[in-house]
C-alpha positions in Angstrom: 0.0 0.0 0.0 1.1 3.4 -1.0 1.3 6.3 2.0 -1.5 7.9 0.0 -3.8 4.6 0.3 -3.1 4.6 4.0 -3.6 7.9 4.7 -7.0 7.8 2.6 -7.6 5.0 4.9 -7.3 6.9 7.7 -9.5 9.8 7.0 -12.5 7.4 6.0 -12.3 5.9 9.1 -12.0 9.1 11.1 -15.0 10.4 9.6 -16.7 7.0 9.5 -16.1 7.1 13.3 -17.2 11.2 14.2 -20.6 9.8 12.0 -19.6 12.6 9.8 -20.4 11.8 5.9 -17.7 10.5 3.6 -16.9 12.2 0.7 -13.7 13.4 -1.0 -13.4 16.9 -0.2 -13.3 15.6 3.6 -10.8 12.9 3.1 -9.1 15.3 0.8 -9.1 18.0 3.6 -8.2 15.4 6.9 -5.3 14.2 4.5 -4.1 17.9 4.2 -4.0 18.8 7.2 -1.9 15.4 8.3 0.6 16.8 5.7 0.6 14.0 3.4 0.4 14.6 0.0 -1.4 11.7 -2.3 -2.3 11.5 -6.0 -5.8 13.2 -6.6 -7.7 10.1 -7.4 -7.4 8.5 -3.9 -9.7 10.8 -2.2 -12.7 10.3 -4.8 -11.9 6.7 -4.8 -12.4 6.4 -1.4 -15.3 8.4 -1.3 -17.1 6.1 -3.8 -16.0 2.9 -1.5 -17.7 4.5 1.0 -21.2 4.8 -0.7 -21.4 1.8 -2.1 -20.2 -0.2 0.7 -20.7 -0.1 4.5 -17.3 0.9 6.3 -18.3 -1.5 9.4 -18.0 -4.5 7.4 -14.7 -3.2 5.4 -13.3 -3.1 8.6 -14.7 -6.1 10.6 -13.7 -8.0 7.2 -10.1 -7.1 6.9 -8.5 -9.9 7.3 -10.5 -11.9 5.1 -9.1 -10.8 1.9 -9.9 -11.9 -1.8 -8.7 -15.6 -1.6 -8.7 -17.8 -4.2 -11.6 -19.2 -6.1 -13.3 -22.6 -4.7 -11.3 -25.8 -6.1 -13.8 -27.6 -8.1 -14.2 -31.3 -6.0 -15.6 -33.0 -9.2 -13.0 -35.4 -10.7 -13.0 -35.1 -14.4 -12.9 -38.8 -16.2 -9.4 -40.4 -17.9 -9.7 -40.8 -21.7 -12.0 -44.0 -22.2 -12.2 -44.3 -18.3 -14.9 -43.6 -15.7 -14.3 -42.5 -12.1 -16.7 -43.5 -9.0 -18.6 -40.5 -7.0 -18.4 -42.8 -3.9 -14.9 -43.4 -3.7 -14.0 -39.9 -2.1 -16.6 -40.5 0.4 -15.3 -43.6 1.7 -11.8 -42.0 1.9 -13.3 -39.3 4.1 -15.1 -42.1 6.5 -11.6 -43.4 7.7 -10.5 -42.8 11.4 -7.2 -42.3 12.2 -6.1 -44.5 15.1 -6.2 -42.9 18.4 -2.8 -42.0 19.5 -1.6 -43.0 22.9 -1.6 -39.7 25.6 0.6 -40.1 29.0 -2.1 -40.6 30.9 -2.7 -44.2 29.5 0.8 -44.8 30.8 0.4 -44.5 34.2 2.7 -40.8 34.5 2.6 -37.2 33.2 4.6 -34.5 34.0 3.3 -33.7 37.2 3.0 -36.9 39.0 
């Protein structure tokens, strides 16, 4: 992120925060008076993230990121061959054997 995405940043959620509306003369103005300078278009972008989204859920989402598209679980069939539906189930039915824990030996750590 540039210094001029950050600082856009900022100002929405400054005036997100005071309830004051968002638009890009006030981000504009907030970033000013922080002495940063940024490209022109940052502000107005900002501003029209703001109106068509809801700055709560930006920021309770901000971790989430893009990620990748779903990975498609249907197997595709070899040339001339045929593959079973019910295999991968039966592969997800399998338990792992139950490792042995101290305690079924009699000591721990704090005996």
């Amino acid at each position: 992120m540039s210094s001029g995405e950050v600082a856009c940043s900022y100002a929405t959620m400054i005036l997100h925060d005071d309830g004051i509306p968002i638009t890009a003369e006030k981000i504009a103005t907030l970033v000013k008076s922080a002495n940063v300078s940024v490209e022109s278009y940052w502000p107005s972008l900002f501003a029209k993230l703001a109106e068509k989204r809801n700055v709560d859920d930006l920021i309770m989402n901000v971790g989430s990121g893009g990620g990748a598209a779903p990975v498609a679980s249907a197997a595709t069939p070899a040339a001339g061959g045929t593959t079973s539906a019910a295999a991968p189930a039966a592969e997800e039915k399998k338990e792992e054997p139950k490792e042995e824990s101290d305690d079924d030996m009699g000591f721990s750590l704090f005996d």
